[in-house]
N, C-alpha and C positions, 0 to 999 in steps of 0.2 A: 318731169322736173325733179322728182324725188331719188329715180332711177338714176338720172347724171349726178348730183349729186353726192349719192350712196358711191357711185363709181370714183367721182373724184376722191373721197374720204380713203380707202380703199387702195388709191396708188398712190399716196399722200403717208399712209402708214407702209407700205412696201419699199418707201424712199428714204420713211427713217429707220424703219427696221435692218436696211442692205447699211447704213450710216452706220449704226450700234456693232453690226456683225464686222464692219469694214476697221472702225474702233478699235475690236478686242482684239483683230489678227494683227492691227499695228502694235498691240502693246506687247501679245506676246511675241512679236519677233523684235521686241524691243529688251526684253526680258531676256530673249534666246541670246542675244546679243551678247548682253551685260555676263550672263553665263559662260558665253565663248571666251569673256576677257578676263576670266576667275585665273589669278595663276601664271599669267604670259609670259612667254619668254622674254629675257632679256639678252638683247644682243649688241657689238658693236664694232665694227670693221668691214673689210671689205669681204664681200662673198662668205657673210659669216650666215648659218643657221637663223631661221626666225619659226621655226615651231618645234614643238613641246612642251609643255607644260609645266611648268616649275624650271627650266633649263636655263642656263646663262652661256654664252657666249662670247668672247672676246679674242681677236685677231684676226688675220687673215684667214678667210674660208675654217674657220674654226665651227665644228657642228653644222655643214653644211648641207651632208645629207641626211639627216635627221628628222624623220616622220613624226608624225601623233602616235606613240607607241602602246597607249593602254585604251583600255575599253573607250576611256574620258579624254584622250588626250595626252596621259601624262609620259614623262621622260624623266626629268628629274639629271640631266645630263649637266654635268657645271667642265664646262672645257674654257681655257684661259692659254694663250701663245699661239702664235702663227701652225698654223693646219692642225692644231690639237683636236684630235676624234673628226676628222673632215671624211670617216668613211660610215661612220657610224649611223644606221639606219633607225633602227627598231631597238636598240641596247637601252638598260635604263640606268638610272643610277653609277653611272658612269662619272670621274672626276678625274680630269688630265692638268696640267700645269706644265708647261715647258714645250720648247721647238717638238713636235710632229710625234708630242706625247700620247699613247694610243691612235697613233696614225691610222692602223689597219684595221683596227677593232670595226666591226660592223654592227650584227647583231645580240652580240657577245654584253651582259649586263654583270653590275657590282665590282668594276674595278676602279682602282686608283693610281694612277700614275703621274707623280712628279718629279720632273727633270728633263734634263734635253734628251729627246729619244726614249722618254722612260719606257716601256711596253710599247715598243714601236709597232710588231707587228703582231701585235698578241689578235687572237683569235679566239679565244677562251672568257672563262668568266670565274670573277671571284682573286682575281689576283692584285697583289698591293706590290708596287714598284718604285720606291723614293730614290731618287738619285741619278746623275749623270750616266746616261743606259743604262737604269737596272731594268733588268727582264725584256732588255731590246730586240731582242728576237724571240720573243717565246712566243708561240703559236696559237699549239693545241691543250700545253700545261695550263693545269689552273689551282688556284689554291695556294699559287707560293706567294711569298711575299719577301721582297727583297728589300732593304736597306743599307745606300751604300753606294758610292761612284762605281758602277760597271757589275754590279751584284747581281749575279745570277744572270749576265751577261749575254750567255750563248745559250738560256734554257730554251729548247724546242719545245720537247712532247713530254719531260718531266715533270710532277708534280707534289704538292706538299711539299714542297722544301720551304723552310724560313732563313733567309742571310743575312747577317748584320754585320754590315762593315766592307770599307771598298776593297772589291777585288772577292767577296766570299764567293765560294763557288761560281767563280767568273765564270769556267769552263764546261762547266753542267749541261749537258744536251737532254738527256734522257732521262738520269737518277732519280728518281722520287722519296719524297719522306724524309730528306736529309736536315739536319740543323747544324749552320753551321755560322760560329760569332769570331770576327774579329777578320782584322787587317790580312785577305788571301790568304782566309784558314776552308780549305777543300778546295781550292783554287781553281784542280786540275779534273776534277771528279768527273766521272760519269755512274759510279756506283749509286747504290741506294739504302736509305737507315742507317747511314753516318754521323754521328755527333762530333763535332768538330769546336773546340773552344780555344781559344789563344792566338795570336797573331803567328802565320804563316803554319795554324797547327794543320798536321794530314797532307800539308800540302801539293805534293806530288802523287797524290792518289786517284786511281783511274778507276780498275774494277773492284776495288777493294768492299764488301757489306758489312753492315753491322759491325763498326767498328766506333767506339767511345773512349775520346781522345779531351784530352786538358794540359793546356799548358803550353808557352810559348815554344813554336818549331818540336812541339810532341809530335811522335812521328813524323817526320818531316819528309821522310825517302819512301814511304810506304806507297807503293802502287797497288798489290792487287791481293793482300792480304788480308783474313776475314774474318771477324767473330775476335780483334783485339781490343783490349784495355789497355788506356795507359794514360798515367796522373804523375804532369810533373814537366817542368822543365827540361826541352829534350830529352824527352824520355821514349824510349821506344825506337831511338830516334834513325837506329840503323835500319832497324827492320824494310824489307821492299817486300817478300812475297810469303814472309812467315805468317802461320795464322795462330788463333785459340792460344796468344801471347798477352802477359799480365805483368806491366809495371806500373810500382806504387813508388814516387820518388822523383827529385830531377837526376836526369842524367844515367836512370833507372832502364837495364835493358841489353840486350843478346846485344855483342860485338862482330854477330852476321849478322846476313841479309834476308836467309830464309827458315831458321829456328823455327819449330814449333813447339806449344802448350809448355811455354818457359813462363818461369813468375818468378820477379826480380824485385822483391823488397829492402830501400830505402836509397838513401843518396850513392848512385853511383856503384850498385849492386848490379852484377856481370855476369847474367847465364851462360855460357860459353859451348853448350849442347843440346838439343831436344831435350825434351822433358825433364829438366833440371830445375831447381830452384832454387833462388840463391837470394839468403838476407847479409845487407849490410853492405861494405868494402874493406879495404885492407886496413882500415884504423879502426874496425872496432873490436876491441879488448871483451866485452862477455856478448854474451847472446842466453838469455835464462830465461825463466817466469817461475811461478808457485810449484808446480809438479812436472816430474818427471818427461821426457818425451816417447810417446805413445805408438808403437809400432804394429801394425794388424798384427794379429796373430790368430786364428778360430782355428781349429782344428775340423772344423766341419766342413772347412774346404780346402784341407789338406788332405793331398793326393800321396800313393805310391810314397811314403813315410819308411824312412832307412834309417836302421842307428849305422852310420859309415862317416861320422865325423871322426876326425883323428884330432890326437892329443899332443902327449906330449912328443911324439915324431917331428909332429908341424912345430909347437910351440917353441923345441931345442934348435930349431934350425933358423929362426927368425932375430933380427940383431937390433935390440932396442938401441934408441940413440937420443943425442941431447943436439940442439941446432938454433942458430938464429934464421931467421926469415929474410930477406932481401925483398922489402915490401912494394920498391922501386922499381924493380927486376921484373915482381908480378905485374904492377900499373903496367908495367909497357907490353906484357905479353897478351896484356886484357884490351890493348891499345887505348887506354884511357889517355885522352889529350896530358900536354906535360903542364897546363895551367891548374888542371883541374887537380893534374899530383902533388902540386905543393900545396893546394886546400888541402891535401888527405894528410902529408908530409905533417903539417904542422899539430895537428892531432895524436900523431902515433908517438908511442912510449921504447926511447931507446935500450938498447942492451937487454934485451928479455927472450931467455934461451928455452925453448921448448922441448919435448920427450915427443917420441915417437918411433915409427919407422918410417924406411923410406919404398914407396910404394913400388916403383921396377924392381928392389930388391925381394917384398914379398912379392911380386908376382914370378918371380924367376923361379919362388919358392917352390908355389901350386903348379908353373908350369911342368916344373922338374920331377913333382912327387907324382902328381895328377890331386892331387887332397881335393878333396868338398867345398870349396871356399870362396865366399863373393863380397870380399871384405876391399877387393881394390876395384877401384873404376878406373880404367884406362881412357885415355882419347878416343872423341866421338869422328873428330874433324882437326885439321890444321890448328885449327883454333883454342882447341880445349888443350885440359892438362891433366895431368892422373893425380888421384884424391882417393884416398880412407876410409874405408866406415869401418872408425874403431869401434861398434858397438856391434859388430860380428866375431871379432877375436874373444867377445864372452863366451863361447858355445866351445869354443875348442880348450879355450881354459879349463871351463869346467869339466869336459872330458878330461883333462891332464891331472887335473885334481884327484876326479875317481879315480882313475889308472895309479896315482902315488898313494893314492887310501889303500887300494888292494895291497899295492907292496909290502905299503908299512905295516897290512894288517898280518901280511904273511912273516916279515923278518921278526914283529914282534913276536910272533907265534915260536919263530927258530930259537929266535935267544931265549924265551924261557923254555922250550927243550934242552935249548945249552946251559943254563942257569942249573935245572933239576939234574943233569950228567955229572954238571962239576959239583954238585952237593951232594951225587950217587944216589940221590934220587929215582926210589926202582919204578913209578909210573909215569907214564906224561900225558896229560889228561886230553881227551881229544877236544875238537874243534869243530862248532858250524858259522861258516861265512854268510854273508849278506847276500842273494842272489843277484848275477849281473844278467841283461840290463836290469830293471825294475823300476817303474814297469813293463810291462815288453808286449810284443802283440804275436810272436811267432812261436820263439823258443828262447831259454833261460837257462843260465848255468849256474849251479848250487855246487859249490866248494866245499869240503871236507879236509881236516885232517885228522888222522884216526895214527892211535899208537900202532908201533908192530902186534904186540903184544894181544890187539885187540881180538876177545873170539867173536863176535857178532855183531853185525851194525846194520841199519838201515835209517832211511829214510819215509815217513809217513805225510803226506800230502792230506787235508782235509779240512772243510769249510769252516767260517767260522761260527757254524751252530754247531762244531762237533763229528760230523758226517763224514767219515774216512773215505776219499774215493781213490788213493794210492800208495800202493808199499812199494820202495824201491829198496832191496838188498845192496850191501853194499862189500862187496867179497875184495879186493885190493886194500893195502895199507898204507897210510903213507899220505901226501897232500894228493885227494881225487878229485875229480871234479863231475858231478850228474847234470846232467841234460833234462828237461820237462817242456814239453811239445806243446805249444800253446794251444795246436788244434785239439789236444784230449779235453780240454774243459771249455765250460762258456766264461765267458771274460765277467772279472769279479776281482773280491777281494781273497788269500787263500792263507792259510798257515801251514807252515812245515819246519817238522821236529826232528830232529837226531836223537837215536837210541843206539846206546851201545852199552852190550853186554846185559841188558834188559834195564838201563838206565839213563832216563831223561835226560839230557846236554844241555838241551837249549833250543828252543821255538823260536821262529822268525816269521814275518809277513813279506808275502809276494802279492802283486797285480798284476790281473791279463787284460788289457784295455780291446782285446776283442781280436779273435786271428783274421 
């Protein structure tokens, strides 16, 4: 009796024990439950998405193939408009807005597109696409971001670009890295690291790199030009295949097409050949600042050094003149539109006659003589004109100058011989000249005049502690003239004396800057 009992007691607690266990697996898959519902998506339309976690859905098949994509479930996908993200599996963070916005995207996470067709078939991640197709084809680009009806339009496999504005960089397939703002500024591009700023700026540009553009229709024709600058209202704006070009200015800029490493500072300033630079236009009156303008000059890399400038040969055969300018004449030859020459027109100062020469005539000069001289620039191209540097006619001056020092030092020498004759004056005292050149690197010529009368003369050569290291006899009478051979001494400073008759004349200073 105790036995049955003990047994019923025994499957009595077996019934409530399987009870308690039966219990806790209801509650926690009641729990497991409540956890599955943490987060749900939100959907609503036909054949829209109904999993991921934190995801919304609205339209047609919008989010429709869209898995549990994180460890928990999450997506985080907010699509909104008929078939918005409807390929989109495994991608997170994904946000569409408009007709078949990230259509194609799959597993592709972090974009944003809104618009009709924004990032239609984008395949990438991290790209932002606001506006009626922007980024509608772009693939395998990521990282751009586009703003703007059709911005960034045709990018494929480009990336890093930012657009802002309809039509920027519509035509971008490839280019990466580019920024480019305003109404079909890069329009045409395929290049890459272009900055583009101003409505229709750069905008026919294809291969063109690294090129930094501002200002309405700046550069506007440039295709495949590289490594330019340019700030300003059509500026730049002929250029197509010039590179390492610099304008500061509207309307600043070469009147070709393929100029290079020109720089064209202010309104409407006109390089007109490779490497030229040009400030200003035909109205303005000074061009100055504080100090003087600064020309290289080092001698330490100055090569093969000739005294063979000529003097006054050049300087008597050149025909200063006095002229007015035909300011009108230039506009058009610079092909400056004729709107933009009556902006200049009304600025410029009439009746104002200038000094100069006229540049074919010195060149006809150098051709004719052969002389040393790079004082004219002739035309590069059709386009340019021949120009000046009057700041080279200083060097031949100053040669003509010395050349009339020596004269005047010799006639003065004559007339006070003639002065002493007609007073009967029985001596005429000699003479020592300045040596030419001085200083000199090769050889130097030392002038004398010496009476007839004279019995003995020379010249003595020696440092300036004293140290005599040359006697040159000097046996002719009359104006002589001695030679000293730069290679006999080391280049220095030197002093040399006239004696005659065993009487001091006169010490001078020579330099040998080295044979």
């Amino acid at each position: 009796m105790y036995h049955i009992k003990t047994e019923q007691t025994l499957a009595f607690n077996l019934i409530i024990m399987k009870s308690h266990l039966l219990s806790f697996a209801f509650i926690v898959s009641l729990f497991s439950a409540a956890q599955a519902q943490l987060n749900p998506p939100t959907y609503y339309g036909v054949g829209v998405g109904t999993l991921g976690k934190g995801s919304s859905y609205f339209g047609y098949q919008a989010g429709k193939s869209v898995t549990e994509a994180g460890e928990g479930g999450e997506s985080y996908n907010s699509f909104f408009g008929e078939l918005c993200g409807q390929a989109t599996t495994i991608g997170i963070a994904n946000t569409a807005m408009g007709f078949k916005a990230l259509y194609s995207t799959t597993t592709q996470s972090a974009n944003t597109a809104i618009g009709y067709r924004a990032l239609q078939d984008n395949s990438s991640d991290n790209n932002t696409g606001v506006g009626f197709f922007a980024l509608n084809n772009n693939t395998t680009g990521s990282t751009n971001t586009a703003v703007g009806s059709s911005s960034l339009y045709l990018n494929d496999i480009g990336s890093g670009n930012s657009a802002l504005g309809s039509f920027t960089l519509n035509e971008n397939r490839s280019g990466s890295q580019n920024t480019a703002v305003g109404y079909f500024a890069l329009s045409n591009n395929t290049g890459s690291n272009n900055t583009a700023v101003g409505g229709w700026a750069n905008y026919k540009n294809v291969a063109g790199t690294y090129n930094t553009v501002t200002g309405h229709k700046s550069m506007y024709e440039n295709v495949s030009g590289h490594y330019n600058s340019s700030f300003g209202v059509q500026s730049l704006i002929d250029n197509e295949t010039g590179s390492l070009n610099s304008a500061f200015g509207a309307y600043a800029g070469p009147n070709a097409t393929d100029l290079t490493n020109t720089t064209a500072l202010g309104y409407n300033a006109t390089p007109t050949a490779s490497n030229q630079v040009r400030i200003g236009n035909t109205s303005v009156t000074s061009i100055g600042g504080k100090v003087s303008w600064s020309t290289f000059s080092d001698g330490r890399f100055k090569r093969e050094v000739k005294e063979d400038v000529s003097g006054l040969a050049f300087i008597n055969q050149l025909r200063p003149v006095s002229y007015a300018l035909d300011d009108n004449a230039i506009d058009k030859f610079l092909r400056i539109p004729d709107s933009l020459q009556t902006v200049n027109a009304a600025s410029r100062k009439s009746g104002v006659r200038h000094t100069g020469f006229i540049a074919q005539e010195v060149e006809a000069v150098v051709n004719k003589t052969g002389y040393v001289f790079h004082g004219v620039e002739a035309p590069q191209n059709e386009g340019d004109h021949y120009a000046i540097r009057y700041a080279e006619f200083v060097v031949p001056l100053v040669k003509a100058v010395q050349e009339l020092s020596k004269e005047v030092e010799v006639l003065k020498h004559q007339l006070a011989n003639a002065e002493r004759i007609v007073s009967n004056e029985p001596r005429v005292e000699a003479i020592l000249f300045q040596n030419n050149p001085n200083p000199f690197s090769r050889d130097t010529e030392i002038k004398v005049s010496l009476p007839e009368t004279t019995l003995q003369a020379r010249i003595i050569v020696y440092t300036l502690e004293g140290k005599q290291l040359k006697v040159i006899p000097i046996r002719e009478r009359g104006n002589i003239a001695v030679k000293i051979q730069g290679n006999e001494m080391s280049a220095g400073m030197y002093l040399y004396t006239l004696i005659v008759d065993n009487k001091v004349i006169d010490t001078k200073r020579m330099i040998l800057t080295g044979y």
